[in-house]
C-alpha positions as CSV (number, residue, x, y, z in Angstrom):
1,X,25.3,12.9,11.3
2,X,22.2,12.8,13.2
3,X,22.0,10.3,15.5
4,X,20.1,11.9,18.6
5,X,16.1,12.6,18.7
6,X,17.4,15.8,20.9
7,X,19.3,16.7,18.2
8,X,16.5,15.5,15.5
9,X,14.3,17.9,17.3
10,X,16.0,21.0,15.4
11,X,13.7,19.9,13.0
12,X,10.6,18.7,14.1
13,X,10.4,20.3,16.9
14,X,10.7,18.8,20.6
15,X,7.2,18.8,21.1
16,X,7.1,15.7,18.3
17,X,10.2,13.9,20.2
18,X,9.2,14.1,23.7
19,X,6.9,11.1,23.1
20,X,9.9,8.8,22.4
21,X,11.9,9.8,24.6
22,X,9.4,9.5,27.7
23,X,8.5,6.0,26.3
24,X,11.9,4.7,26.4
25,X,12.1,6.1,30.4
26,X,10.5,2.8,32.0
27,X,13.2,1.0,30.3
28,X,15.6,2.1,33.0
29,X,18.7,3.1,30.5
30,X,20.8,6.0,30.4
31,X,20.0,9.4,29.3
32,X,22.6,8.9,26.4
33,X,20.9,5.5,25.2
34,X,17.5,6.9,25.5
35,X,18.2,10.1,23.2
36,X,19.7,7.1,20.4
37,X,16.4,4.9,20.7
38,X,14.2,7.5,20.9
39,X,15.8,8.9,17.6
40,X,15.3,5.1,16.1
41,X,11.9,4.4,17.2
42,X,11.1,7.8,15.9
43,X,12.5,6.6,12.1
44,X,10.6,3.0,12.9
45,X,7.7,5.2,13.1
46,X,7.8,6.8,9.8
47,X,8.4,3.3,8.7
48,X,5.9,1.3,9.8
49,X,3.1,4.3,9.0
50,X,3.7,4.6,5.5
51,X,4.1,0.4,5.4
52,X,0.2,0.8,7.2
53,X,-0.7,3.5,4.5
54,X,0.0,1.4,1.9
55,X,-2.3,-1.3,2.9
56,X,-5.1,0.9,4.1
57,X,-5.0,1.9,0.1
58,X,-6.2,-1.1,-1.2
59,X,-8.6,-1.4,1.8
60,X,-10.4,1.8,1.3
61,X,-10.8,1.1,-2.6
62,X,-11.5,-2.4,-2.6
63,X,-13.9,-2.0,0.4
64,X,-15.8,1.2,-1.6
65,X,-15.9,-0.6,-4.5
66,X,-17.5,-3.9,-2.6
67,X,-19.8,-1.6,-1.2
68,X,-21.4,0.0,-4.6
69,X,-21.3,-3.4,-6.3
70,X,-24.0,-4.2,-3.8
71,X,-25.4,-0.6,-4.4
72,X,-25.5,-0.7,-8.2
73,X,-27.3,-4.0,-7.8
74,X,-30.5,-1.9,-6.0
75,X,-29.9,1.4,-7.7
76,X,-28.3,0.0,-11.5
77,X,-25.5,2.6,-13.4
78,X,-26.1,5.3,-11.5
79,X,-25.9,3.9,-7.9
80,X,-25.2,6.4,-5.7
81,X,-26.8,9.4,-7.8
82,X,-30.1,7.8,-7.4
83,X,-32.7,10.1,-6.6
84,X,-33.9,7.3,-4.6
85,X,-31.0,6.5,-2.9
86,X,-30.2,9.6,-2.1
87,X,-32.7,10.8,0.0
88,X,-33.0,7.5,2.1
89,X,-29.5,8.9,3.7
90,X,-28.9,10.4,6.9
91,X,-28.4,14.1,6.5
92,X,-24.9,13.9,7.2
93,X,-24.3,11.2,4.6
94,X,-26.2,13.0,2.4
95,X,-24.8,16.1,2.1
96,X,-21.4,14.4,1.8
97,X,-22.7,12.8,-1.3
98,X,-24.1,16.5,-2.4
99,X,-21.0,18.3,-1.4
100,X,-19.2,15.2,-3.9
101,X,-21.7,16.3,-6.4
102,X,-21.5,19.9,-6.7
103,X,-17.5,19.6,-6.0
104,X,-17.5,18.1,-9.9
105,X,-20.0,20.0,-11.2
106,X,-18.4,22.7,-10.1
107,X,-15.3,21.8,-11.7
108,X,-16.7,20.7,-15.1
109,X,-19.5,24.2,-15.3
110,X,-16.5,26.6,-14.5
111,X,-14.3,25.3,-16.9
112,X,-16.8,25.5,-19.4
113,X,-19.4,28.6,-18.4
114,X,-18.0,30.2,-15.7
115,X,-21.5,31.9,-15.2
116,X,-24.0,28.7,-15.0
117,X,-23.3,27.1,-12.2
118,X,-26.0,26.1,-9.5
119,X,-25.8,23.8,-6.0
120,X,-27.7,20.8,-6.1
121,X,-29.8,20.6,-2.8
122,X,-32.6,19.2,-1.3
123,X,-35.8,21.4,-2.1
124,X,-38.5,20.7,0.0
125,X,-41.8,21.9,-2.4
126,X,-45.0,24.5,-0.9
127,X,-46.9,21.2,-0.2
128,X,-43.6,20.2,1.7
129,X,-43.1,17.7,-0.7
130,X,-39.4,16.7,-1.4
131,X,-38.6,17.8,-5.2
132,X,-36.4,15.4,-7.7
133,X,-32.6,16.5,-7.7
134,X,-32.8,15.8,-11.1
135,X,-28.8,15.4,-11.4
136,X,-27.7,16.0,-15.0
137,X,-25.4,12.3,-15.0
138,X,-24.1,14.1,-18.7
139,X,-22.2,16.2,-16.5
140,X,-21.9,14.3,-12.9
141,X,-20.6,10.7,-13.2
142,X,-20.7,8.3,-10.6
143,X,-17.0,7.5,-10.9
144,X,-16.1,10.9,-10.4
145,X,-18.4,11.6,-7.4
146,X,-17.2,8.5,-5.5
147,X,-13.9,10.3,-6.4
148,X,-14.7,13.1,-4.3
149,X,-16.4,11.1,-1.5
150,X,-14.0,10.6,1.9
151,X,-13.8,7.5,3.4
152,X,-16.1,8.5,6.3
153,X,-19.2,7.9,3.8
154,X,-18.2,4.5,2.9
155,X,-17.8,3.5,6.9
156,X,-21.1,4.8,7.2
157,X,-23.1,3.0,4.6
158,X,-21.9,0.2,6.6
159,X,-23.7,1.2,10.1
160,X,-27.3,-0.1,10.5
161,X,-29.2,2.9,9.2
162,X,-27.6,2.8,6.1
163,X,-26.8,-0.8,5.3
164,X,-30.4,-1.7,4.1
165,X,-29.5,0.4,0.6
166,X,-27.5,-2.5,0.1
167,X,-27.1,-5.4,2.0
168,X,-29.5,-7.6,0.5
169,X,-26.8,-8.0,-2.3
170,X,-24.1,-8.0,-0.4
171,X,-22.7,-10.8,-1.9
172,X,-22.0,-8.9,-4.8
173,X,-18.8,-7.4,-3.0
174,X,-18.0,-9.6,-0.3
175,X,-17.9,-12.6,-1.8
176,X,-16.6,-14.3,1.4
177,X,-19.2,-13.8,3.9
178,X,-21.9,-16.6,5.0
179,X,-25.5,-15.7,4.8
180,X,-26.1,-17.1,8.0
181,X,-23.4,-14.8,9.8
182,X,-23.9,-11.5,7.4
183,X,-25.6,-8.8,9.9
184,X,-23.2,-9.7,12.4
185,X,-20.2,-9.7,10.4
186,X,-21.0,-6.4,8.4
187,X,-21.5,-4.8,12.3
188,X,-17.8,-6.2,12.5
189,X,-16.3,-4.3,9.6
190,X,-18.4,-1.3,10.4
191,X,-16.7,-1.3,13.4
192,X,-13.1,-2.2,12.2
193,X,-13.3,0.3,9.7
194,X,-14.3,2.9,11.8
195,X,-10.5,1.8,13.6
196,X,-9.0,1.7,10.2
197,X,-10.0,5.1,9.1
198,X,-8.9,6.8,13.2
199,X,-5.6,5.1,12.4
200,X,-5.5,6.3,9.0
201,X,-5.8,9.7,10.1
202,X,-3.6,9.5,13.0
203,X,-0.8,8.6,10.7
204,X,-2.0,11.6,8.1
205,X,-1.1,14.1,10.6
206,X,2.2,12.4,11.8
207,X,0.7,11.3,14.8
208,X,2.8,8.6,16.7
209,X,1.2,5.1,16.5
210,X,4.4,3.0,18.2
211,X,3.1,2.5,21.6
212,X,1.5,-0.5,21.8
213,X,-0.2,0.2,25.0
214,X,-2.9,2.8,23.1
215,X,-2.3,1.3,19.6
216,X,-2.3,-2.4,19.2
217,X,-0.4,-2.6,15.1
218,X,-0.3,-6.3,14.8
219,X,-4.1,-6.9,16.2
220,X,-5.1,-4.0,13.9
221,X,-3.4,-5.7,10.4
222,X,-4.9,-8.8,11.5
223,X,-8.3,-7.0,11.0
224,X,-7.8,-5.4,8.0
225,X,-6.8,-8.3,6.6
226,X,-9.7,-10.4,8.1
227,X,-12.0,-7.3,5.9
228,X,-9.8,-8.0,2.7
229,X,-10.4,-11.9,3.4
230,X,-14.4,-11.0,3.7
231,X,-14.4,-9.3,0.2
232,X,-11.8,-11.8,-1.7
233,X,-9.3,-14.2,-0.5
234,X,-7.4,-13.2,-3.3
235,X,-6.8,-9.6,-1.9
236,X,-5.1,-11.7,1.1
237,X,-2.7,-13.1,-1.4
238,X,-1.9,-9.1,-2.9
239,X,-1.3,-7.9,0.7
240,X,1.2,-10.7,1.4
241,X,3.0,-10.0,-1.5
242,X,4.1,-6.8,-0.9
243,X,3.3,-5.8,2.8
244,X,6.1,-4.4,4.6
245,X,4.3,-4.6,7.8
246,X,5.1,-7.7,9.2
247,X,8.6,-7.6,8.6
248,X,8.7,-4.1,10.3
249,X,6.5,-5.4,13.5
250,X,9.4,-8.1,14.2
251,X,12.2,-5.6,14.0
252,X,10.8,-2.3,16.1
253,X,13.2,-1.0,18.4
């Protein structure tokens, strides 16, 4: 039975256990006892990133959705396939919503006629005019292009060149926020989900996230819940009920 991280390392290789092992050195113990606690902060690890995972589900749909409840508001059924909308993005933003696009049409136009399928773009016209995209919503729906759309686009229509799509109905999806303390509260989860997203991945690519010297866990929960609080209370009442996280901060090696 496995009860080593030197003799884990078979496995994972020792390039992924060195981390554990050299944070347990400042603690002064024996080699023997360092090997054993590396081997069960490593397991803690697993633990409390799929605990974190869990919760960052429900905080990447419910925040999305608060987002184009605001958006459908401006931009009505078909939100974010709005001409309109649309071409008031930042290029990158923008052609992460096209790429979303052409990803289903792509899909649904092989499957179908395997020889009719076109990009949507951005044409700019002779007069340099920008033409209509013209999207064919029979074929694209919104649901399945927000689908396709990474979490990176919803973090952005939060940041100050974006958030004026939406923000004047805010309300709409976070329910929780005061009008008198909106712009700077949005600015805050901007920011905090730009940390929720970089932990997200870090975790996605088995990354260690124990040390609390780069990663603070128990600061970064208490922000994702203060987002969840910002859209509903009642999402704070969900994430009680069935995060693990708390339990697993109180018990780490």
């Amino acid at each position: 039975m496995i009860t080593k991280i030197s003799e884990l390392e078979k496995y994972i290789s020792a390039a992924r256990g060195k981390p554990y092992y050299d944070y347990l050195i400042a603690l002064g113990n024996t080699e023997d006892i360092r090997n054993k606690e590396a081997y069960r902060l490593y397991l803690w690890n697993i633990q409390i990133s799929s605990a974190f995972l869990e919760v960052i589900a429900l905080y990447e749909i419910a925040l999305r959705n608060a987002i184009i409840s605001a958006l459908e508001a401006n931009y009505k059924a078909y939100s974010i396939l709005n001409d309109n909308f649309i071409r008031a993005l930042k290029p990158l933003a923008r052609d992460e919503l096209l790429r979303a696009v052409n990803t289903v049409v792509k899909e649904r136009t092989l499957t179908n006629n395997p020889f009719n399928y076109n990009e949507y773009e951005i044409i700019i016209g002779n007069d340099n005019r920008v033409l209509p995209l013209r999207i064919d919503t029979n074929v694209v729906s919104p649901g399945k292009v927000v689908a396709e759309l990474r979490f990176v686009f919803w973090e952005n229509m939060l940041a100050k060149t974006h958030r004026a799509r939406w923000i004047n109905q805010y309300n709409r999806g976070f329910t929780n926020i005061p009008s008198t303390q909106r712009d700077s509260i949005i600015t805050d989860i901007h920011s905090i989900t730009e940390d929720i997203r970089l932990l997200r991945n870090r975790i996605c690519h088995h990354e260690p996230i124990f040390d609390g010297r780069k990663i603070n866990l128990a600061h970064q929960y208490s922000q994702l819940k203060k987002v969840l609080d910002y859209i509903s209370p009642e999402l704070l009442e969900v994430v009680d009920d069935f995060s693990r996280i708390n339990e697993l901060l109180s018990n780490k090696p």
